[in-house]
C-alpha positions in Angstrom: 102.6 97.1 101.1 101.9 100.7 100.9 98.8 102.1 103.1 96.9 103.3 99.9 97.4 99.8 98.4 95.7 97.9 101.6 92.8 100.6 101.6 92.1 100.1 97.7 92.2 96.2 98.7 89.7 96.3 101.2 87.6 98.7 99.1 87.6 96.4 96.2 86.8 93.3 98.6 83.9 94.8 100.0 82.9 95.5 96.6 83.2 92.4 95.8 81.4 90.9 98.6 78.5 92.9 97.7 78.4 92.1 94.2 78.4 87.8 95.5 75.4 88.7 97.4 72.3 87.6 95.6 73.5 88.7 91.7 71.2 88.2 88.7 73.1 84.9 88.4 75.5 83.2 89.7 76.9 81.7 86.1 76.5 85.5 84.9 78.4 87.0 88.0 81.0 84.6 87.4 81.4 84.8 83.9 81.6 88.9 84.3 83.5 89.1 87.3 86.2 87.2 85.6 88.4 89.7 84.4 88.0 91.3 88.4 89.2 87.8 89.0 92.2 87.5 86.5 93.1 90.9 86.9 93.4 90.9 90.8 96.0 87.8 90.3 98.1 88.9 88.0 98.6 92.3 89.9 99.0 90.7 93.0 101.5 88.3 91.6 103.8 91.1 90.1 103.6 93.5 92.9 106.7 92.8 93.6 108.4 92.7 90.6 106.5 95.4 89.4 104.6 97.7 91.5 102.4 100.3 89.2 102.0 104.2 90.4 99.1 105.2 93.2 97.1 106.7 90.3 96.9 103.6 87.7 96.0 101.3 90.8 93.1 103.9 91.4 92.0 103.5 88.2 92.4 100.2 88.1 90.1 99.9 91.2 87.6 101.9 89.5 86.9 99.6 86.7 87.0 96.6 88.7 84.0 98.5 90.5 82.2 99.1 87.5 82.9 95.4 86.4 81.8 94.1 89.7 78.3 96.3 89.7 77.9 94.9 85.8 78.2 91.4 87.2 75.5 92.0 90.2 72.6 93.3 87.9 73.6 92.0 84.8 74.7 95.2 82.3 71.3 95.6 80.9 69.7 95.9 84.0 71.9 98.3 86.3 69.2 100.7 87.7 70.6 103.9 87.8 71.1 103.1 84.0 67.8 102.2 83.8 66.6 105.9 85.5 69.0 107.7 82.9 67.1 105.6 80.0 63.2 106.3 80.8 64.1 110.0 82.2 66.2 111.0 78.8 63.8 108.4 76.4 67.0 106.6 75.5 66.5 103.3 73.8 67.8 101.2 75.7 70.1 100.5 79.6 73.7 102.0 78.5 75.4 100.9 81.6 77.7 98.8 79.1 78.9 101.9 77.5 80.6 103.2 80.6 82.2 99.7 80.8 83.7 99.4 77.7 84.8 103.0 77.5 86.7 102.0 80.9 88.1 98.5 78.9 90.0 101.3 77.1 90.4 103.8 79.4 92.1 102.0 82.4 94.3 99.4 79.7 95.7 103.1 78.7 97.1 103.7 82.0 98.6 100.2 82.1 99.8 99.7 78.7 101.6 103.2 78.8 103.2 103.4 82.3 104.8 99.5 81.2 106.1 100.7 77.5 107.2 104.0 79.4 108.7 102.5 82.5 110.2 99.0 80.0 111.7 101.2 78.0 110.2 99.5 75.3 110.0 101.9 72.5 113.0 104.1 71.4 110.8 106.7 69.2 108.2 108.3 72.2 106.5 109.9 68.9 104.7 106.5 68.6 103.2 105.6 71.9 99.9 107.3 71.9 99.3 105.1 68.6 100.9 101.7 70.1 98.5 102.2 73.1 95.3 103.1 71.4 96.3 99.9 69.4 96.9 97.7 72.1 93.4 98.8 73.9 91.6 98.4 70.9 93.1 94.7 70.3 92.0 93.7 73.7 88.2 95.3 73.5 88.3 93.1 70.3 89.6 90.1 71.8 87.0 90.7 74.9 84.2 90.8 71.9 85.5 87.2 71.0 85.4 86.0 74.3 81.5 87.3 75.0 80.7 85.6 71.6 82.3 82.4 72.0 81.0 82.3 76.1 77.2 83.0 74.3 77.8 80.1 72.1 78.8 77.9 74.7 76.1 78.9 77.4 73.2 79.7 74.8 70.3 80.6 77.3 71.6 83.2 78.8 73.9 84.7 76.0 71.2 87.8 75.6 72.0 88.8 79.4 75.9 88.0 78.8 76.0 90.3 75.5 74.1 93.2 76.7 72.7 93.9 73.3 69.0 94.6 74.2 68.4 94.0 70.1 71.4 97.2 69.4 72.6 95.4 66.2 75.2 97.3 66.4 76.7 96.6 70.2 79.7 95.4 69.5 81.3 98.0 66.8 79.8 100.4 69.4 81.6 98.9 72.2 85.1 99.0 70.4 84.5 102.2 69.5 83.9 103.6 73.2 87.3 101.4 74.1 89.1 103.2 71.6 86.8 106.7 72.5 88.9 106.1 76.5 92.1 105.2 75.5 92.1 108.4 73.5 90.5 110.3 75.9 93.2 109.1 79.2 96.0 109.8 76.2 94.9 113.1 76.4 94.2 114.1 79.8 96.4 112.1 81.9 99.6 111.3 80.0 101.6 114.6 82.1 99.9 113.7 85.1 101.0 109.9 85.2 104.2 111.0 83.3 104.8 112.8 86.8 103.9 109.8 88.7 106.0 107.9 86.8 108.6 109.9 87.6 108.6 110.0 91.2 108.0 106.2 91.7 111.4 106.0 89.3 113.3 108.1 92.0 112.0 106.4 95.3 113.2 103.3 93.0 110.1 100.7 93.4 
């Protein structure tokens, strides 16, 4: 395992030891550490097989941070969030904003270095539209997933969702998805094109 690699593990599980440590709740921190949790083993199970460049592990890093600091406060409640609200008069904690812009954001760098690196598309025209797509279907399929956990666990579905009474959270929340997948399209594609490039010739 690369050097980088061990020092973004050990980042991530002191992180994530931080974010155990006396959370909201515990049913809450579980329930939005979960995709830390999924994530992490399905990375480290393809490492092998499929080992991602230095740049979209960063990222990847960086919105399980932003996942794990959700999960310790609760969305609604992060307090720097909570400064940026009474300071600009805002109506309400937009910590969940930043989180859902990364749920499109960071899948961009995945979903683009795979279909580049696969080989999965012949016509290279059509990838910016396939990934923005395929980031969009899975902010929607995480909007079914918060709705059918607040079903199940009821009581503390208001905390869960994030909505602080926004009837409009979750349109909002697809929208910044689609808002960072657009916005890594178009800053990073010849960055991570480059990346891909040299992990292709040292043949990972």
């Amino acid at each position: 395992m690369k050097r980088l690699h061990v020092i973004f593990l050990v980042i991530l599980f002191l992180v994530c030891l931080w974010s155990a440590i006396s959370p909201y709740g515990y049913v809450l921190w579980f329930l939005e550490s979960l995709p830390v949790i999924i994530g992490f083993a399905i990375l480290a199970f393809t490492y092998k097989k499929f080992r991602f460049t230095d740049m979209t592990y960063f990222f990847i890093l960086l919105h399980f941070i932003i996942l794990l600091i959700g999960a310790h406060y609760t969305y609604a409640k992060v307090p720097l969030f909570d400064w940026v609200r009474d300071e600009f008069g805002l109506m309400r904690n937009n910590y969940d904003k930043v989180g859902h812009f990364a749920q499109g954001f960071v899948p961009a760098f995945i979903t683009r270095e795979i279909l580049i690196r696969l080989k999965v598309l012949n016509k290279k025209s059509w990838l910016p539209v396939i990934v923005v797509s395929i980031c969009l279907s899975i902010s929607a399929l995480y909007e079914l997933f918060e709705w059918f956990v607040a079903v199940v666990i009821k009581q503390s579905a208001d905390n869960f969702l994030g909505m602080q009474g926004y009837e409009w959270d979750t349109q909002s929340d697809m929208l910044c998805a689609t808002i960072g997948a657009i916005v890594m399209l178009v800053l990073f594609s010849k960055w991570q094109n480059k990346q891909i490039r040299k992990i292709e010739i040292e043949g990972v």
